[in-house]
ROSE-4610 file (N, C-alpha, C; in Angstrom, 1 decimal, always signed):
// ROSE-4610
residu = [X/X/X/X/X/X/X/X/X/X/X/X/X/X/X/X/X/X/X/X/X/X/X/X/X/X/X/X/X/X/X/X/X/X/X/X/X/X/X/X/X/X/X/X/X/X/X/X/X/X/X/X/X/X/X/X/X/X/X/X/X/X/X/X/X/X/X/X/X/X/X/X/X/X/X/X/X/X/X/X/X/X/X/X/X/X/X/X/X/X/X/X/X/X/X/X/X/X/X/X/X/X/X/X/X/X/X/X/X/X/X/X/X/X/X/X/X/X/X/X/X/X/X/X/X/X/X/X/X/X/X/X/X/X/X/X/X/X/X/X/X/X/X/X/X/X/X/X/X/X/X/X/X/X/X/X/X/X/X/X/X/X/X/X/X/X/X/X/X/X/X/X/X/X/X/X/X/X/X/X/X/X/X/X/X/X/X/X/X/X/X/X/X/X/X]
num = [1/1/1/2/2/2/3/3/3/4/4/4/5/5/5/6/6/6/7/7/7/8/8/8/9/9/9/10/10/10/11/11/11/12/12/12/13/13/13/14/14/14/15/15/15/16/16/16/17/17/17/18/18/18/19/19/19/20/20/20/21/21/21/22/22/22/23/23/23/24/24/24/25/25/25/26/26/26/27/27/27/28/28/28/29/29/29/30/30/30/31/31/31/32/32/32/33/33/33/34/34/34/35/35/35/36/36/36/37/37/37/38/38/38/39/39/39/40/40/40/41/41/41/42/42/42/43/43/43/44/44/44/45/45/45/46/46/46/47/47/47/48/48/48/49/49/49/50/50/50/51/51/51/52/52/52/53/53/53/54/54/54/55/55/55/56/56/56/57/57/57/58/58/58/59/59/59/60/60/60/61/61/61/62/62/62/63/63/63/64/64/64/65/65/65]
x = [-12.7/-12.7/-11.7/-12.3/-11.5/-10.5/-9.2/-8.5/-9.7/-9.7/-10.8/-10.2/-10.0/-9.3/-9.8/-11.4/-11.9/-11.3/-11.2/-11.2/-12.3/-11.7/-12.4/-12.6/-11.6/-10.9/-11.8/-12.3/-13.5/-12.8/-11.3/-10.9/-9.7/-9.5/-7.7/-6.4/-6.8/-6.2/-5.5/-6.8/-6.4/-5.9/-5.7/-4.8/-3.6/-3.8/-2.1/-1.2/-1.5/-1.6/-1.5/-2.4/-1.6/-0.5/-0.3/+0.4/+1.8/+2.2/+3.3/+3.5/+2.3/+2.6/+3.1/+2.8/+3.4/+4.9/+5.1/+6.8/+7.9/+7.2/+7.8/+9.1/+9.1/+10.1/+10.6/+10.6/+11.1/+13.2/+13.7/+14.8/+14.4/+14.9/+14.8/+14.2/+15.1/+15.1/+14.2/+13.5/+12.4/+11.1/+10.9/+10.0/+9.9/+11.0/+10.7/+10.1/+10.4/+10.2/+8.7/+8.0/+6.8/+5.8/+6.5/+5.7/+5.5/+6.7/+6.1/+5.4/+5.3/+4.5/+3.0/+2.9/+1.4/+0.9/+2.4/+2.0/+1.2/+1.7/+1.6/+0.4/-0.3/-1.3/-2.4/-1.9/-2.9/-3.5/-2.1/-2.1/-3.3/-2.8/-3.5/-5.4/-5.5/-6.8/-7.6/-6.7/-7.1/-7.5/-6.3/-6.3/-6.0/-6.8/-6.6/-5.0/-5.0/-3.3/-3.4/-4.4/-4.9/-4.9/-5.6/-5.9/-4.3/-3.4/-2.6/-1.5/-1.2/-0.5/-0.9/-2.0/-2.7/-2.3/-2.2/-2.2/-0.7/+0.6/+1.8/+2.2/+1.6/+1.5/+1.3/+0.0/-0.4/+0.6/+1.2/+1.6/+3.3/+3.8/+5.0/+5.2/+4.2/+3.9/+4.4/+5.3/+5.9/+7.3/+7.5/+8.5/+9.8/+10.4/+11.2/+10.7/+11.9/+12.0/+13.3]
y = [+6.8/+6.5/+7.4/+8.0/+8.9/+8.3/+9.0/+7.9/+8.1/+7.2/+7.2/+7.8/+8.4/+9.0/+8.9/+8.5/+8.7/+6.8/+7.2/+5.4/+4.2/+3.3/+2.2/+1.0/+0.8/-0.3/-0.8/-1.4/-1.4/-1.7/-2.6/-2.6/-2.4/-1.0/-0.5/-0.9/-1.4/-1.7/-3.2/-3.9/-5.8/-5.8/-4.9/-4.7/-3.9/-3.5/-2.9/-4.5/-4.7/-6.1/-7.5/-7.1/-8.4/-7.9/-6.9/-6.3/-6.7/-5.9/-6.5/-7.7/-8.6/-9.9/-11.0/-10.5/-10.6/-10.9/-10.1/-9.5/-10.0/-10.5/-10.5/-11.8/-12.6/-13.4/-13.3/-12.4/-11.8/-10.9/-11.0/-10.1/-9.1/-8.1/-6.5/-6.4/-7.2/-7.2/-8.3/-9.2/-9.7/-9.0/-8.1/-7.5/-6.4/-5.9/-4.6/-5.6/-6.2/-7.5/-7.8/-8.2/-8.8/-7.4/-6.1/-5.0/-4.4/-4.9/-4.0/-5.3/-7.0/-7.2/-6.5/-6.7/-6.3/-5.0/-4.1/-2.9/-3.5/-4.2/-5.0/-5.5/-6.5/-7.1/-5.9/-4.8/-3.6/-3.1/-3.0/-1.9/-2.4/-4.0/-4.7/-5.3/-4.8/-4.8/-3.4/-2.3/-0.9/-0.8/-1.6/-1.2/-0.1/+1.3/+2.4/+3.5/+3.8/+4.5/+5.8/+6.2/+7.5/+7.4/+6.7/+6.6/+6.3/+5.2/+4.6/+5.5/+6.7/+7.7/+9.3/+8.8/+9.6/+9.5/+8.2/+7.2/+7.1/+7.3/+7.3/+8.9/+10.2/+11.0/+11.7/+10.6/+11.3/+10.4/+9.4/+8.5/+9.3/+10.1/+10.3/+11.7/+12.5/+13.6/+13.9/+15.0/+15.3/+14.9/+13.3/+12.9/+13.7/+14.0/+14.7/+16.2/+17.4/+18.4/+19.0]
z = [-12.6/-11.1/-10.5/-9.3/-9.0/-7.3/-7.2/-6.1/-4.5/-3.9/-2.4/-1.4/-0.7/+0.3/+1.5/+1.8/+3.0/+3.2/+4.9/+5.2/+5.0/+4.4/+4.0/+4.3/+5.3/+5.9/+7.2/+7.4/+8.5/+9.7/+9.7/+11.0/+10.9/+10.4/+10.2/+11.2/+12.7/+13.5/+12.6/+12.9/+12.6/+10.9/+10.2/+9.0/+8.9/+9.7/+10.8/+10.7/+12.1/+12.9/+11.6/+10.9/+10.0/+9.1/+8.3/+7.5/+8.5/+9.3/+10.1/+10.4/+10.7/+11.2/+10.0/+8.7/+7.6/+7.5/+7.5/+7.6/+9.0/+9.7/+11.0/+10.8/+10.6/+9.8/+8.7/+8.1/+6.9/+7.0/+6.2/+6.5/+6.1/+6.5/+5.9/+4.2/+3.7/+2.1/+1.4/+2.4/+1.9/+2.5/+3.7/+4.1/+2.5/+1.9/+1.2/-0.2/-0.4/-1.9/-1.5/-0.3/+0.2/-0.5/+0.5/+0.3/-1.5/-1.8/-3.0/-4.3/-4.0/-5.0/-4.1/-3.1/-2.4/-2.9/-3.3/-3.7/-5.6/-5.7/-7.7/-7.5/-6.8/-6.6/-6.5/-5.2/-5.1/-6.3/-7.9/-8.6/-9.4/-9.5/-10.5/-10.4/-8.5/-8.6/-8.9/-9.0/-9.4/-10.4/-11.4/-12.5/-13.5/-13.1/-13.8/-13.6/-14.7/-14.6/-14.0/-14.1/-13.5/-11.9/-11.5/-10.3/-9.4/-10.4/-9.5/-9.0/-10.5/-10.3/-9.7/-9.0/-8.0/-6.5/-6.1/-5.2/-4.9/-5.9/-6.0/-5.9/-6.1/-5.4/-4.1/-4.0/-2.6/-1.3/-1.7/-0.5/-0.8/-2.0/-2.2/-1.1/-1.2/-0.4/+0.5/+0.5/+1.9/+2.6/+1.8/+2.5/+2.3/+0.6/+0.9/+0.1/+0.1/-0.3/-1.1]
């Protein structure tokens, strides 16, 4: 399986919108704890190690130098 890149999300806005509305009562340090099991739940519906460290590339991209 190769990583999906095109959008998939049918209503990217209202998964904006909840992803934050998530968090919105959270402290800083339970917002980052929320996000990264979501990121664990994500990996674990992926599954493949290939893909995930594809996915952990392409989101790493750019930020620093």
């Amino acid at each position: 399986m190769a990583l999906l890149r095109t959008p998939r999300v049918a209503d990217p806005d209202a998964f904006f919108a909840e992803l934050v509305d998530a968090q919105r009562d959270l402290s800083d340090q339970e917002a980052q704890m929320m996000l990264a099991r979501l990121v664990f739940v994500l990996a674990n519906h992926v599954g493949e190690q290939a893909v995930l460290s594809e996915a952990i590339a392409v989101a790493r991209a750019g930020l620093r130098r």
